[in-house]
C-alpha positions in Angstrom: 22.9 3.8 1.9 20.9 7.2 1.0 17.6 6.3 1.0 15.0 9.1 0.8 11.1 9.3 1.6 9.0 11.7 -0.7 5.8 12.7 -1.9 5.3 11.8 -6.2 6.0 14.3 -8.7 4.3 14.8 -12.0 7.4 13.6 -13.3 8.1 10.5 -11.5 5.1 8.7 -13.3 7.1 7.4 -16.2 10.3 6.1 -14.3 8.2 4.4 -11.4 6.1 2.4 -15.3 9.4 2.2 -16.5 10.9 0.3 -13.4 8.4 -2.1 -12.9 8.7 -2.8 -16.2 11.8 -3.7 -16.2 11.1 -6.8 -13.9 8.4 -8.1 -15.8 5.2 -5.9 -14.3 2.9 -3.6 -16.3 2.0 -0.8 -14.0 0.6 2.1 -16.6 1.8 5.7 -16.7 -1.8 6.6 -16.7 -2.0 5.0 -13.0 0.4 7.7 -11.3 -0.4 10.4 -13.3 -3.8 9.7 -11.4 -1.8 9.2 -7.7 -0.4 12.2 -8.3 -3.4 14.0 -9.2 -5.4 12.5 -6.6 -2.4 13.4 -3.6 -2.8 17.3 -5.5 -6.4 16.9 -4.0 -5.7 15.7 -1.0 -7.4 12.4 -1.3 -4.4 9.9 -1.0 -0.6 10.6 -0.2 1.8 8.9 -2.7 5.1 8.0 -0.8 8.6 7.5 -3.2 11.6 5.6 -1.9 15.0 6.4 -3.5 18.0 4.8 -3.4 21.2 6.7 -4.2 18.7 8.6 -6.6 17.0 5.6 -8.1 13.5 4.9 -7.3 13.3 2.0 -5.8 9.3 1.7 -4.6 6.6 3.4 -3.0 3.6 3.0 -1.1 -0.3 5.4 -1.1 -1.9 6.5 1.8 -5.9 6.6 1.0 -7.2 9.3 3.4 -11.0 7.7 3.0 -10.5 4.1 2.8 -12.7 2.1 0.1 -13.2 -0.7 2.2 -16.6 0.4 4.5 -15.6 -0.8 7.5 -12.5 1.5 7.3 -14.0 4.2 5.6 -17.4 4.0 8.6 -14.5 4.4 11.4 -12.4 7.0 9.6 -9.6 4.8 9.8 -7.0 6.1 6.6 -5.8 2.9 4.7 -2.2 2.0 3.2 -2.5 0.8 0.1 -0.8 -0.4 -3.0 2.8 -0.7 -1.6 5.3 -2.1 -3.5 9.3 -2.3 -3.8 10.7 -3.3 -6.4 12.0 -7.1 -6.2 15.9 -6.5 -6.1 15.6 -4.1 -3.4 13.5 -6.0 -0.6 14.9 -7.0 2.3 17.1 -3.8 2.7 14.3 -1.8 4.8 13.1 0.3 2.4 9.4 -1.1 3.2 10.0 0.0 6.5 11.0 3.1 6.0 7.7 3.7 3.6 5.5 2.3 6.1 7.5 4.3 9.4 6.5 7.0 7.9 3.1 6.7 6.2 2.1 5.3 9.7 3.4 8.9 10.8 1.4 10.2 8.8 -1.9 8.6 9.5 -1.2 9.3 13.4 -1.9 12.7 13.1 -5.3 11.9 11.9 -6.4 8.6 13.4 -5.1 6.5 16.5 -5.4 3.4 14.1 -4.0 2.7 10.5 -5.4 0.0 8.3 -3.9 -2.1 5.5 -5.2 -5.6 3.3 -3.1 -7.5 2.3 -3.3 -10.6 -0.2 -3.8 -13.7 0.6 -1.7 -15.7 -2.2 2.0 -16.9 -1.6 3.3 -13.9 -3.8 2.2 -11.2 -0.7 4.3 -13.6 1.9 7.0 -11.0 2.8 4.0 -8.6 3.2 2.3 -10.6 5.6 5.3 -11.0 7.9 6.2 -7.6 7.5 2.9 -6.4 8.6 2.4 -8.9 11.4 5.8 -8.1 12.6 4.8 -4.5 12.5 1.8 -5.1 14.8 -0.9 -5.2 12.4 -4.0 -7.7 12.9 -6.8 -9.1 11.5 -9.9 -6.3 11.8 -12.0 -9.5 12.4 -14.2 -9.5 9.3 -12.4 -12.1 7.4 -11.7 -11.8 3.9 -13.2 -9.8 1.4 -13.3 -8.7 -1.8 -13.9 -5.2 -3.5 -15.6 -4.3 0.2 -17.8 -6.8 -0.4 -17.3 -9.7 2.6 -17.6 -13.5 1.9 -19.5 -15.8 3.4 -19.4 -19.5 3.4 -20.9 -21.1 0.5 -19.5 -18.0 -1.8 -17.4 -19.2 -5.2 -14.2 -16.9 -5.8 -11.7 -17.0 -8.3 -8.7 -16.1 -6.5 -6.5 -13.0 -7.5 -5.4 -9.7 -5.9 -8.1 -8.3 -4.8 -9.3 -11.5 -2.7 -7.5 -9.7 0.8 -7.7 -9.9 4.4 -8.0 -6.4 6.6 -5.5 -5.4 8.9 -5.3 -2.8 11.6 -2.7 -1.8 13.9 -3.3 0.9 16.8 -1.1 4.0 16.7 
């Protein structure tokens, strides 16, 4: 298995739409033609896995979190990580998160990372728990926004729970 770890190209935007396409998941051009752009700024690293030459998922780095409590501590945040279905469970995600927590350790002592809270983010959950991530202790959240009892949600992706681990 040759699996490789590297930064997004300008021309990787249409394969990565192509290939989550191709199981069923709209994921726009337009969306990293902008990860690219923004990683040309220095505002968020965009991390490709290959496998034998075909891309096979990725994960971002954002360098100034959007979640405050993240963003007050300087802590960088992993975010949007995904591999595509028929190559989980080979370690690929592993190898995308070995090295964006690399990475983040010559910046911060701490990386942070929320994760959904619906069945479909299971093997993200145990991956990250396994990984030594916990629970930042500010239960769960939504656009930065924490909820508090009494609050009505619809639930969907962006309904997460913050995780940190120490470097």
């Amino acid at each position: 298995m040759s699996l490789i770890i590297r930064p997004i190209t300008k021309a990787d935007a249409e394969p990565i739409s192509e290939a989550f396409k191709a199981q069923g998941w709209y994921k726009p051009v337009a969306q990293y033609q902008q990860y690219y752009e923004l990683q040309e700024a220095g505002a968020r690293d965009v991390l490709i896995a290959e496998l034998e030459g075909e891309f096979v998922g990725y994960l971002t780095i954002l360098w100034q979190s959007a979640y405050l409590p993240f963003l007050k501590e300087e802590i960088p945040e992993v975010v949007d990580f995904n591999v595509l279905m028929k190559h989980q469970r080979k370690g690929i995600g592993t190898a995308l998160m070995d090295e964006a927590e690399k990475r983040i350790s010559k910046v911060s002592s701490y990386a942070g990372i929320g994760v959904g809270l619906m069945k479909d983010y299971g093997a993200a959950q145990i991956l990250y728990v396994k990984r030594g991530y916990v629970p930042d202790g500010r239960g769960i959240h939504r656009d930065s926004r924490a909820l508090t009892y009494g609050d009505q949600v619809v639930v969907g992706d962006d309904l997460v729970l913050s995780l940190v681990k120490k470097l």
